[in-house]
N, C-alpha and C positions, 0 to 999 in steps of 0.2 A: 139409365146411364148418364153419366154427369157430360160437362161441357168438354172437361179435360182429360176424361174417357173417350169420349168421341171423337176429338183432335187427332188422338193416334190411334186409329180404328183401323188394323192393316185392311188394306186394299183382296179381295177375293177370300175373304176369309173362309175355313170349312169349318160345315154345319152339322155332317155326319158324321159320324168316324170309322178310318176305310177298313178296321178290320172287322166289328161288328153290326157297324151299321146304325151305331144308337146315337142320340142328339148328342153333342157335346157339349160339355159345360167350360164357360170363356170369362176367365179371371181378367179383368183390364187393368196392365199395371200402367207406370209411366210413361214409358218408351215401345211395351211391349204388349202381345197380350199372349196370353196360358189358358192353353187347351188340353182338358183333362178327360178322359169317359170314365162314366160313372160303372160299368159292365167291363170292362175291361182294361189290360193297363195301358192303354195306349194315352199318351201324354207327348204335347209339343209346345215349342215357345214359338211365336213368330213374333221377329223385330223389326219395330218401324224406324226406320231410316229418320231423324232429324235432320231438316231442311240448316244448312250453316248459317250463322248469319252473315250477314253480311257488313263489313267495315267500313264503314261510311265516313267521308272525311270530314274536313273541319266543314263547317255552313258560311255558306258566302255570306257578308254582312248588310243589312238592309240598305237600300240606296238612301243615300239622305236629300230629303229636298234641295239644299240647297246648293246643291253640286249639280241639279238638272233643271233648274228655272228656267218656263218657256222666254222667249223672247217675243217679240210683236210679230216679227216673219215666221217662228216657232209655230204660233197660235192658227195665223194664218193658212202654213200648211197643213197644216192637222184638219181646220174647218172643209179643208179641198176635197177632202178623205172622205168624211163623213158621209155614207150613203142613205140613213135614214132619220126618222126621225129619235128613235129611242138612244141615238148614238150621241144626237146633238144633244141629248136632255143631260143625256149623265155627264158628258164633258162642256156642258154651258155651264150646266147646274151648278156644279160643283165648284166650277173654274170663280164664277162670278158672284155666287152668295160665301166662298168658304168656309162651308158645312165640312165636316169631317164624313167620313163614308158611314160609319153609324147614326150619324144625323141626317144625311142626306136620306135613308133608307125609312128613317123610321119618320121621316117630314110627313105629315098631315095637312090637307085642306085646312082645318080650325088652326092651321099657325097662322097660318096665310090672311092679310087685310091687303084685297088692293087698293084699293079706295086711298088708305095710306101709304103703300107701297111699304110696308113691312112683313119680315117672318119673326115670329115670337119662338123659339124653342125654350118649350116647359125643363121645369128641374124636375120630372118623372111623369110618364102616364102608361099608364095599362098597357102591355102589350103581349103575345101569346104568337109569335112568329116564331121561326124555326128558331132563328139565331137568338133570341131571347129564352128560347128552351134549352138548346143549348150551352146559355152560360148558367143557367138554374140547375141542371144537370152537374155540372162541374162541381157547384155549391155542395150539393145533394152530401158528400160525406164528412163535411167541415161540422162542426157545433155551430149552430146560429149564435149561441152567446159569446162567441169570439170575432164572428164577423165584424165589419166597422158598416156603418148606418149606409153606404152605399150597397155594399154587398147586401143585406137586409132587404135591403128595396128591391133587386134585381131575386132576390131569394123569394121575396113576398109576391114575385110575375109582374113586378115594374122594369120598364124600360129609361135608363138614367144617363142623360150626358157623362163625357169624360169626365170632369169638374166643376165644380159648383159655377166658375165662372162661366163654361160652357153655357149655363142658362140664360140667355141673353137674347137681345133684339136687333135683329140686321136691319137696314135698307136696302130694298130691292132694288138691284142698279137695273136699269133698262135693258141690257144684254140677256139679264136673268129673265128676267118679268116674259120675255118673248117666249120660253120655252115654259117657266110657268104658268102661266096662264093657259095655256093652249090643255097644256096635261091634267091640268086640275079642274081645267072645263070636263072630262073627260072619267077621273079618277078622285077616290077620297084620301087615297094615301100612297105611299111612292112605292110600299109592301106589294100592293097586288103586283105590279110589275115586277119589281126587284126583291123577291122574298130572302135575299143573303146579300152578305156586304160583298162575297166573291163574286157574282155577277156583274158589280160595277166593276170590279177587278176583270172581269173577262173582256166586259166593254171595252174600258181604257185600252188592255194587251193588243185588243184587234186593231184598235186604233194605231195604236204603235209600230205593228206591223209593216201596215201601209203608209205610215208617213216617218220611218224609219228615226222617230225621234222618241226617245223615252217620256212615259206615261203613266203616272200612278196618283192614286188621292192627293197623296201629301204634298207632292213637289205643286200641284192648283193650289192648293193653299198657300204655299209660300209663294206660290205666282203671285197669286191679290193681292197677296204683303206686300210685295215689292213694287206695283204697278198703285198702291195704293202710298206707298213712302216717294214714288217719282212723281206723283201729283200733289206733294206737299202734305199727304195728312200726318198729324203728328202721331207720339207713339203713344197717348191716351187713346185716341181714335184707333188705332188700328190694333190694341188690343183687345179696346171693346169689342171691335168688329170681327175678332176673329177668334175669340172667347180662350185667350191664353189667362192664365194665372200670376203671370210674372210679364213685367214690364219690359224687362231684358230683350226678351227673344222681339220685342218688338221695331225697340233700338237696333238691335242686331240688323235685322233686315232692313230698317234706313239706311245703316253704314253699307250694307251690300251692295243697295241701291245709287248709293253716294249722292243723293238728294239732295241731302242737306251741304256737301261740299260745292257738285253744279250750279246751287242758287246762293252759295257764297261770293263762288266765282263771278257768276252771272252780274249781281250788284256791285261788287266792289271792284272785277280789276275792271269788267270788259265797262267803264263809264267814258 
């Protein structure tokens, strides 16, 4: 019996038939199935009921980080929250190297130099984690001769940054380093703990809960943009460090910050 036989396989279905008594034989159509005896004419259809579907409305539209940038009281509340230790790692972690949640997941001890206080994230390594299957799965009925050299890698069971710029070299600020160190004295990779990126999703939501302030990967990242544009780094620096592609989005988040207008102000009028 196929799968989509099976699907509609009325519920009590009968196996004899009530005026001879001999097996029946059960034709499975789409909707239906047909009961026939081979001894006699007795013959029936029974119909399965289709479930409606359902109308589902338009889909709310993603929050944008920049609409929920923590503040320094923001941060603060949220740290008051925090009950353990696996809570502070993912909202340290993330807040203060920003790692995107697929980088954060798939971070490795071998990035990690403390001696230098940096994380290296490679432009691909081997990985065999759920969400790596996953997106190999989706591949699964594309032609590999059309994919583009990223898709390829992720098809070939590599694990690959967003973009190529992705591949780059943070400094571990001191905030980070306290939760790192601690986890990787402990752990070889962030996988065993967090095997899906929705797991940090579930972290952050708890978090939110309790400290009734919105919480998700992206708005940390654009947190460090902008706590990283209020201590003057420029926008070379903070798109190395935050491995965008385009210089814009980097400038953008200076202007947010108004950094560069406060240390206008700052020197020229207040003298």
């Amino acid at each position: 019996m196929s799968q989509r036989q099976r699907l509609f396989k009325p519920k009590n279905e009968p196996i004899i038939c009530p005026k001879c008594k001999a097996r029946l034989k059960i034709k499975y159509l789409s909707n239906c199935a047909e009961y026939t005896c081979s001894k006699c004419d007795y013959e029936t259809i029974l119909w399965q009921k289709l479930k409606e579907k359902k109308v589902r409305g338009p889909s709310k539209p993603k929050p944008r980080a920049k609409d929920h940038l923590l503040s320094d009281e923001d941060i603060k509340k949220i740290k008051k929250v925090i009950k353990n230790f696996d809570e502070k790692f993912v909202f340290i972690g993330i807040l203060y190297t920003g790692l995107r949640k697929s980088e954060f997941i798939h971070m490795r001890k071998t990035w990690i130099n403390f001696k230098r206080n940096l994380i290296v994230i490679p432009d691909k390594q081997k990985c065999d984690c759920g969400q790596c299957k996953l997106n190999r799965k989706k591949l699964a009925d594309e032609d590999y001769e059309d994919l583009n050299d990223h898709k390829q890698l992720v098809y070939n069971g590599y694990w690959v940054p967003k973009t190529s710029m992705s591949a780059r070299t943070i400094p571990i600020l001191e905030e980070a380093r306290e939760v790192l160190y601690p986890f990787f004295k402990k752990h070889k990779e962030v996988i065993e703990v967090y095997p899906w990126t929705q797991y940090t999703n579930n972290t952050l939501n708890r978090l939110q809960k309790r400290s009734k302030i919105r919480i998700f990967p992206h708005c940390l990242r654009g947190t460090l943009a902008t706590m990283l544009a209020i201590r003057g780094f420029d926008a070379y620096a903070i798109t190395d460090m935050m491995g965008w592609g385009d210089i814009n989005v980097a400038i953008y988040y200076i202007k947010l910050s108004g950094a560069v207008l406060t240390k206008e102000v700052n020197e020229k009028w207040r003298v």
